[in-house]
N, C-alpha and C positions, 0 to 999 in steps of 0.2 A: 517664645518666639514663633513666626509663620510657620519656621520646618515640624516643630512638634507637635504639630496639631494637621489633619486629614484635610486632604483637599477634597474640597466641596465642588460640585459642578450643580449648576441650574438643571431642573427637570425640562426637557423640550414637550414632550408633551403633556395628558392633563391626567388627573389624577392625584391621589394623594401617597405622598409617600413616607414625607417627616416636615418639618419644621420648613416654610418658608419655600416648599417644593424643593428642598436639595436633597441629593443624591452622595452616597461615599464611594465612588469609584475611581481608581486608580491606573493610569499605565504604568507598564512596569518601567519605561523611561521616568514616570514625573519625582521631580526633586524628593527625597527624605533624609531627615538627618535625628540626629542621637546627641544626648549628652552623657561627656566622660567624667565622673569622678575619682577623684583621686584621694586614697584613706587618710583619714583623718592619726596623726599619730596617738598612740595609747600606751597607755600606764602601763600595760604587760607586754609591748612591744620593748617600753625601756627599761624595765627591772628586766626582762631578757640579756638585753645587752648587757647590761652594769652587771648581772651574774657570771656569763660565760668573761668579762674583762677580768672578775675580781678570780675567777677559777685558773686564767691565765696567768696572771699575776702570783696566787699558790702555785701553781705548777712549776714556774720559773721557780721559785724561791725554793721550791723541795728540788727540783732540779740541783740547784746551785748545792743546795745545803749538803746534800748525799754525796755528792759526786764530784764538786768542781771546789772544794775548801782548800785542796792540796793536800799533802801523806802528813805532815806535821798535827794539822790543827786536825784533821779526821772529821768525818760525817757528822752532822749536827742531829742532837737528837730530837729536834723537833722535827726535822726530813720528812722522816714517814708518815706523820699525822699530816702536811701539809699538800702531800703527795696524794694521800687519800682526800682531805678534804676538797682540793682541787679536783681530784676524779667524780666527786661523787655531787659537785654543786655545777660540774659542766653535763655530765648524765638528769641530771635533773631539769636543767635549762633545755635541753636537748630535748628532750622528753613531754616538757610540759609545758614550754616558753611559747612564747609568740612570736614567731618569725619575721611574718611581713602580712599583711596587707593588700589584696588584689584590686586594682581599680576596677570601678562597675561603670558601664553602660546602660542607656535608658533612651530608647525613642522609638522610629516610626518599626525598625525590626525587631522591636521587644526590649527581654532585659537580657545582661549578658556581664561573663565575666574572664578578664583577662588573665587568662592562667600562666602566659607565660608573651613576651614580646612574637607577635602575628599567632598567638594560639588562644581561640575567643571561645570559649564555651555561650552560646545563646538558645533559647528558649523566645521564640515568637509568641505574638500576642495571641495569634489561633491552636496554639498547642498547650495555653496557659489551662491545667486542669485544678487550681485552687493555688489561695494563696494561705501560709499562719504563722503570724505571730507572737511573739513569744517576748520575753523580757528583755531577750539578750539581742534577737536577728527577726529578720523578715526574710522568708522561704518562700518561692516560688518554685512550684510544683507542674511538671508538664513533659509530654514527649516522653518520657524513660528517663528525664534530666529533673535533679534538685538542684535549684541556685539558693545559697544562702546566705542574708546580706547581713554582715553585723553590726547592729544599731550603733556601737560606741562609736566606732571608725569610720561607718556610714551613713548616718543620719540624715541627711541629703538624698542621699541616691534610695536609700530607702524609702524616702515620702515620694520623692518624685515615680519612682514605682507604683506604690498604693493610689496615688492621685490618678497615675494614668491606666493602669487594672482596674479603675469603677470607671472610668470614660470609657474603656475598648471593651473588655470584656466585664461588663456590673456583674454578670450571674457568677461567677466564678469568686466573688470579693463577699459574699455573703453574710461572712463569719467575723467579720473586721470588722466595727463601730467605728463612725461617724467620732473623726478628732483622735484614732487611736493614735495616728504620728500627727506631728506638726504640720502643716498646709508647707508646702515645693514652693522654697524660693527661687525665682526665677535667674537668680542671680551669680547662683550657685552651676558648678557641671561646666566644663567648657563644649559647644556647641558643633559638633563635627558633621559634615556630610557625608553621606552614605550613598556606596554604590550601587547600583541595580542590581537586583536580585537576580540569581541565577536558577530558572525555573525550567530551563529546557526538559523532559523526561520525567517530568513532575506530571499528576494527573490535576483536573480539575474538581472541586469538593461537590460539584452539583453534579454533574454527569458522569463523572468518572472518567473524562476523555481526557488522553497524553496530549498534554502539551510541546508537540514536535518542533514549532517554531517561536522563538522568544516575544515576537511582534502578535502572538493570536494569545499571549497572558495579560487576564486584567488582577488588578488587585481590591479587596477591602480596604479603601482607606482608614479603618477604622481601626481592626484587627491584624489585616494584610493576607487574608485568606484567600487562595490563588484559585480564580474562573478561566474556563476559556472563555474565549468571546464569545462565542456560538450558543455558552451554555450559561450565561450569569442569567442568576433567579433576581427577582423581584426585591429581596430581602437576604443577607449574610446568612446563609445557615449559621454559622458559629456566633455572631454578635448582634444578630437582625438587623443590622445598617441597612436604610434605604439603595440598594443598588442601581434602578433604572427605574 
């Protein structure tokens, strides 16, 4: 869709600067939106479950059997095995299980991931310092921040990542062959809008000047790497996107 992809502005004057004489820059009002995935369920999300149900179920049953028989019939001597086996199949589930699943996000502010409802862990596309794959997840590396997406339950939001790290940032995708995940189906992710960035007291990546007022930030459409007005180069330091 339009949101996921950088807006483009015609060059006014002459010169070359990419493809068609357009330019990637951004104010920080113009539209950008993201897509949410939501995990895919998994085989060790459900032997989870059915462990800790069936450790339930022994715990009740040693419960009962120990304690609630009445003084007549007396503790059942299977009690104590069932009491253990229950302790020791819910410690394990505990321990080694798979919980949940975190929805992932993918668009014009990066990748990101929902830790907890309004708590987003994200990684912009100008802080992306590598990405690696592996049998299990696709790891994006950047900022101080590891995001790690796992293939089984992500597979979507995992391509749609790798697709859009060789469009914004290619230097950083180096190590990742061409078809290693499936090509981003468009059809996939539900489509959310995104609010303006909050850059006030941020600096500029060309000049280094604090950005004091919200209206003197421009952005990399490409990457989203924050100029002031006063100070945008020619070219993205971080992605080399056409800027003016």
């Amino acid at each position: 869709m339009a949101g996921d992809r950088p807006v483009k502005r015609k060059r006014k004057g002459s010169g070359a600067t990419g493809q068609g004489g357009e330019v990637l820059l951004r104010q920080r009002t113009d539209p950008r939106s993201e897509r949410r995935f939501e995990p895919k369920a998994s085989l060790e999300l459900g032997l989870t479950l059915l462990g800790m149900s069936v450790a339930a179920l022994l715990a009740g049953a040693g419960v009962y059997g120990q304690w609630f028989r009445g003084e007549e019939a007396g503790s059942h001597p299977a009690a104590p095995y069932l009491l253990v086996g229950a302790l020791l199949l819910g410690a394990a589930a505990g321990l080694f299980g798979q919980w949940s699943m975190k929805p992932v996000r993918v668009g014009d502010a990066g990748v990101a991931i929902e830790n907890a409802p309004g708590e987003i862990e994200r990684v912009g596309w100008h802080d992306v310092t590598g990405l690696l794959l592996t049998e299990s997840s696709l790891t994006v590396q950047g900022g101080g921040t590891v995001l790690a997406i796992p293939l089984r339950a992500h597979l979507p939001a995992a391509s749609r990542v790798l697709a859009e790290a060789r469009k914004r940032v290619p230097g950083r995708v180096v190590d990742i062959k061409e078809g290693a995940l499936p090509p981003p189906d468009d059809a996939a992710g539900e489509v959310r809008p995104l609010d303006p960035p909050q850059v006030a007291g941020l600096h500029c990546k060309a000049t280094d000047k604090l950005i004091s007022f919200e209206a003197d930030a421009r952005l990399c459409g490409r990457c989203g790497e924050l100029y002031h007005k006063d100070g945008i180069p020619p070219r993205c330091a971080t992605c080399d996107a056409p800027l003016r």
